[in-house]
Each structure stands twice: as C-alpha cells, then as structure tokens.
C-alpha positions in Angstrom: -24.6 10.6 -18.7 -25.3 8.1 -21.0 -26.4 4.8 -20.1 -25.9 2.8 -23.4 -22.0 3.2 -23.3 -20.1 0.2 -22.2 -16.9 1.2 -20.0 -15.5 -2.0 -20.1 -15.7 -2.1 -23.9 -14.4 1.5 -24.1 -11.3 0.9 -21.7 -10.1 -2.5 -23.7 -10.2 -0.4 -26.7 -8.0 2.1 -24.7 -5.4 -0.6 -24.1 -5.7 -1.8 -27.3 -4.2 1.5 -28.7 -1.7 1.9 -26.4 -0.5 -1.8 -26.9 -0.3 -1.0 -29.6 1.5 2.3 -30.3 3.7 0.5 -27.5 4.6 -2.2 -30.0 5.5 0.2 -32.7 7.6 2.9 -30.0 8.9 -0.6 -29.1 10.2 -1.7 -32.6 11.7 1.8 -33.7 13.7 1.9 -30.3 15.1 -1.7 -30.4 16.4 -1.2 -34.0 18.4 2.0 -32.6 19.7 0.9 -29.3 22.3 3.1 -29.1 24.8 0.0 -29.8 23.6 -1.3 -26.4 23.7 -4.7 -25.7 20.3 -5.9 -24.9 18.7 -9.1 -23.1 17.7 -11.5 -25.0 17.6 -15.1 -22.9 17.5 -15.4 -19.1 18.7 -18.4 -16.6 16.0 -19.0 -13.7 16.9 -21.3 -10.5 14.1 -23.7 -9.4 12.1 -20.9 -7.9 11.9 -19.3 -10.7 14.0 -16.6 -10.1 15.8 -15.1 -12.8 19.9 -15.7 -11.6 22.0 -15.1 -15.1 20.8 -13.1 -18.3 22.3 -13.7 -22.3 22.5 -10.8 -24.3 22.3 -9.9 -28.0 26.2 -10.4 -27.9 26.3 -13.9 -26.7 27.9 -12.6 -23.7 26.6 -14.6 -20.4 25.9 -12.1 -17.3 25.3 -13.6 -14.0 22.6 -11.3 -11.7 25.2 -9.1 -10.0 27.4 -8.3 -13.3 24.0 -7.7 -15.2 23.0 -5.2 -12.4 26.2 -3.8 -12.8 25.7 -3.3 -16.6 22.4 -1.7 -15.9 23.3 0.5 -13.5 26.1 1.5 -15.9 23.8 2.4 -18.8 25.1 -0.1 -20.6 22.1 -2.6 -21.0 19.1 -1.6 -23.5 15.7 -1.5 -22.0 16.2 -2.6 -18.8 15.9 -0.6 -15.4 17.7 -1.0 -11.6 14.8 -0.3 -9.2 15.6 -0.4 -5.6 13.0 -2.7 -3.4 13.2 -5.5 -0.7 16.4 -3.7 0.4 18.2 -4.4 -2.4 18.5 -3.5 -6.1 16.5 -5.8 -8.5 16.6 -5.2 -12.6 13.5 -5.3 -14.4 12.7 -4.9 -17.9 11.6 -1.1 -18.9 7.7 -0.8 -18.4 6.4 -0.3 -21.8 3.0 -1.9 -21.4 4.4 -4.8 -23.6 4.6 -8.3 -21.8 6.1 -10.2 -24.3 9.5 -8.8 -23.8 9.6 -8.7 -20.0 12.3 -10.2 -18.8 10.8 -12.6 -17.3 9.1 -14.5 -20.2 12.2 -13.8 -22.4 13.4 -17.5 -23.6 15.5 -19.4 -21.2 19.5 -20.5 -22.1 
C-alpha cells in the first residue's frame, strides 16, 4: 500500500466528478421535465419550515396540496418520503445542494 497517496485529496476529487456529472444529468433533465411543473420558490414559517411552495407556473401550493401533487407524479424532481409519522416532500437527491428545496428562493 502506498504511503504517499492522499485519501482526502483523492475522495474530494471523487466528489468533484460526481458534482459535477450531477450538474450536467441535472441540466438535461430539467430542460425535459416531462411538462411537469417544477418548484421553483418556497414559503417558510418562523421556524424555518418550509409551509407553501411556487412553481414554474406561478401556481401557489400550500404543504398538503404540494404533497398531493408529488405523490401524484405531477411535480418534477421532488420526492414524498414517509418519516416522523407522516409524509414530508423533499427535493430528489442528486448530490446538488443548490436546488434543494430548502435553499430554493423564498416568495
């Protein structure tokens, strides 16, 4: 085994790559959504909970109608995940952080 390497080096130039083929799956599939509406602004409460979400449409969802949507297929790269007891929506994990829901821009 050899010494000289350096694993941290070698594993931030592992995420680099996939950060960045991420970014490019990332672009291809948001310019064909499937003519799914997609998130694009959320609505937080003073907790910081996200409680309404805006989409590409201009259409205003409040948390139950979005999970609704979701659940429905009818929402672009977003997931329902059950947790907590209860069902919670959550941006598809695609190792990109910039368009998690929850640092999307607020309305």
């Amino acid at each position: 085994m050899n010494q000289d390497k350096n694993f941290e080096q070698i594993y931030e130039q592992y995420k680099s790559q996939g950060e960045q083929s991420a970014l490019q799956e990332s672009n291809s599939t948001f310019a064909s959504s499937d003519g799914k509406e997609q998130i694009v602004a959320v609505r937080k409460n003073d907790d910081g909970d996200l409680i309404a979400f805006k989409t590409n449409s201009g259409r205003e969802l409040d948390y139950l109608t979005a999970l609704s949507e979701a659940k429905a297929g009818n929402l672009a790269h977003v997931d329902v995940f059950h947790k907590y007891g209860r069902d919670i929506l959550r941006s598809e994990p695609d190792g990109i952080k910039e368009n998690n829901l929850d640092r999307l821009p607020e309305f």
